[in-house]
C-alpha positions, 0 to 999 in steps of 0.5 A: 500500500505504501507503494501505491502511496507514494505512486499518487504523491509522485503523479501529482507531482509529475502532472503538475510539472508536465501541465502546470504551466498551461494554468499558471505560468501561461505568460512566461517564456519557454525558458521560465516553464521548462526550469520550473516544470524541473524543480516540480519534477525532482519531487516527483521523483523524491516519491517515484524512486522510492515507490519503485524500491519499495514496491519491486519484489512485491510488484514486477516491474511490468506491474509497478509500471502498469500501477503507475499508468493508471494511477498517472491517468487518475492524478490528471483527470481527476486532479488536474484537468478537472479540478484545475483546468476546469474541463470535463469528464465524458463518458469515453473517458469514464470508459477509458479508465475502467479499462485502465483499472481491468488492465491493473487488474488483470496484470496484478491481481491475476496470477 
């Protein structure tokens, strides 16, 4: 569980470095953006590398990778491109992530 922690903590991190910049720094330059979304993204990875230590020998990598997706997918629709950029959420796109969720499942929970 603590894996999967740390895994939504790093994805908040990593969809706010990747995307933050279409929010709130719509009037800097390139420059300004790319070193910001660097500083954002070594907090990702203060969550990320320790999740993937952490989770490997419980999880296979291929797991934790397909963890990862999925919960990358969740951080941004729900977290950002709801709640942040204001757009919202469509049927095809409910779809999509239970099809996301099964393909968790089924690399995961089926052994």
């Amino acid at each position: 569980m603590l894996t999967v922690i740390l895994l939504v903590f790093s994805n908040i991190f990593m969809t706010l470095a990747w995307y933050g910049h279409l929010k709130f720094l719509q009037n800097q330059s390139i420059f300004v953006v790319i070193l910001a979304s660097w500083g954002i993204a070594f907090f990702e990875y203060c969550f990320q590398v320790p999740a993937n230590r952490i989770g490997y020998g419980e999880f296979t990598a291929t797991q934790l990778k397909i963890i990862q997706e999925a919960i990358s997918i969740l951080a941004f629709v729900v977290f950002f491109a709801v709640m942040v950029l204001g757009e919202s959420l469509k049927w095809n796109h409910i779809v999509a992530f239970a099809l996301m969720l099964i393909a968790v499942f089924f690399a995961v929970g089926v052994k």
